[in-house]
N, C-alpha and C positions, 0 to 999 in steps of 0.2 A: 082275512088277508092283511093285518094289520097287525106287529109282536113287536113285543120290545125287548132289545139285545141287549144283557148286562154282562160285564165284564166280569172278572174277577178284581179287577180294584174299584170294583163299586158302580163305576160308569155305563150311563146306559144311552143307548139308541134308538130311534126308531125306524124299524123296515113296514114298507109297504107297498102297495102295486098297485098299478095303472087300474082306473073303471074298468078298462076294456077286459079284462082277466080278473075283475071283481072285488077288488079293490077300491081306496076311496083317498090314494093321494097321502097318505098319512104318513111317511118315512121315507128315509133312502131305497132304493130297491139294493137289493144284497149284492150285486155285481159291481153297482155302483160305490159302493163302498171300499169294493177291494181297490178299485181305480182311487181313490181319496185314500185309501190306506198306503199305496205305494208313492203317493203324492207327498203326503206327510214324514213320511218314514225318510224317504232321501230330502225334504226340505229340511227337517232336523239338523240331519247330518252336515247337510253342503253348507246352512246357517248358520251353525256351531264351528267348524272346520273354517269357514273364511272371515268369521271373528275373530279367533285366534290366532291366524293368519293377520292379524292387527289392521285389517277392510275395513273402510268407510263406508258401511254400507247404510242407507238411508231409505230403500224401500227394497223387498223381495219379495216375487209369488214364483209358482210353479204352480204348473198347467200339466193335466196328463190328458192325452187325446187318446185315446181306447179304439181300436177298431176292432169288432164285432162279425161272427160268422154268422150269417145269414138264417141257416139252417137251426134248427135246436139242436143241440142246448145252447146256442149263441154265445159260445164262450171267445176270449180274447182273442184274434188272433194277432194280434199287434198293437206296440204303443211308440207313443212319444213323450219323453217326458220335458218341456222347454222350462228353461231356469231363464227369469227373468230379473235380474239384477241393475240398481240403480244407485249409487252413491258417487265419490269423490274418489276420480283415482282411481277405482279398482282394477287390478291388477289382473291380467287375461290369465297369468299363468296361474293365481292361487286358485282362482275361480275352476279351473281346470282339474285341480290337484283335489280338489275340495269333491269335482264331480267324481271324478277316480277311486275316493278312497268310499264316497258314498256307494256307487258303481259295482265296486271288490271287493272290499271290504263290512261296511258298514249297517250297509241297510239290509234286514235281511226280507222284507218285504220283495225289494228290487231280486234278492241273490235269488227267491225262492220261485218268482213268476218268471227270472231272465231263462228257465230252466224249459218253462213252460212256450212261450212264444218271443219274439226280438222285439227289444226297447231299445229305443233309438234315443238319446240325448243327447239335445240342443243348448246352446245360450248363445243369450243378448247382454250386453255388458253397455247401460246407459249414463252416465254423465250427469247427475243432479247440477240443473242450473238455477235452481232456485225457484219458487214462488210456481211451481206445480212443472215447469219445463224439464226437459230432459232431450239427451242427443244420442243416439246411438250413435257410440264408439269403437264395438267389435260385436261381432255372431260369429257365430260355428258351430261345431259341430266335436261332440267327445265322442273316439273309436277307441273301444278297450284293447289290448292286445292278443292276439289271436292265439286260440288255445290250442292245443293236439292235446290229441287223447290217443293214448297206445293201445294198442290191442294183444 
């Protein structure tokens, strides 16, 4: 219950499962992974997008909170993805524009699971004061615009 995932640019991983299903703790479980995949994939984006946006940004994570069907195959049935942002300044609308184009366009992690179950994204926009403080300045909440589909 223990393999290691290698990519095709070389990089590799390790998956593994709980004792309880006979495993011994050794890797990511593979579900988990996809949750860190879509995690990374839109933090690329929205990181790259509100630097060029000329951001002061001084610390950034993203958190994906995955919620789970009960039943097997316990697949997603919901996420959340919160952008937490902390610099100088930063600006609520780039930050927004930044989630949007990751959102719509960019990520295709996000384009390909939004298909599958709703992912809801969040931010918090903090205030670097220095010497590890910080203030929350703005949160909210990014709503894509609603799509039709013709029949």
């Amino acid at each position: 219950m223990s393999f290691t995932g290698t990519s095709d640019s070389g990089f590799t991983v390790n998956l593994g499962a709980s004792p309880e299903v006979g495993g011994q703790n050794g890797g990511f479980r593979p579900l988990e992974l996809m949750a860190v995949s879509l995690g990374g994939c839109t933090a690329m984006d929205v990181i790259s997008i509100t630097t060029k946006k000329r951001q002061d940004i001084t610390g950034f994570e993203v958190k994906v909170h995955a919620e789970q069907a009960q039943e097997h195959p316990k697949v997603f049935t919901g996420a959340v993805i919160e952008y937490i942002i902390t610099g100088h300044q930063v600006d609520e609308s780039a930050v927004l524009r930044a989630i949007e184009l990751s959102s719509l366009r960019y990520c295709p992690a996000q384009g390909m699971l939004a298909q599958v179950f709703p992912i809801e994204l969040c931010y918090q926009i903090f205030e670097d004061e220095g010497s590890g403080k910080r203030t929350l300045v703005k949160s909210g909440a990014y709503t894509p615009p609603e799509q039709t589909v013709e029949k």
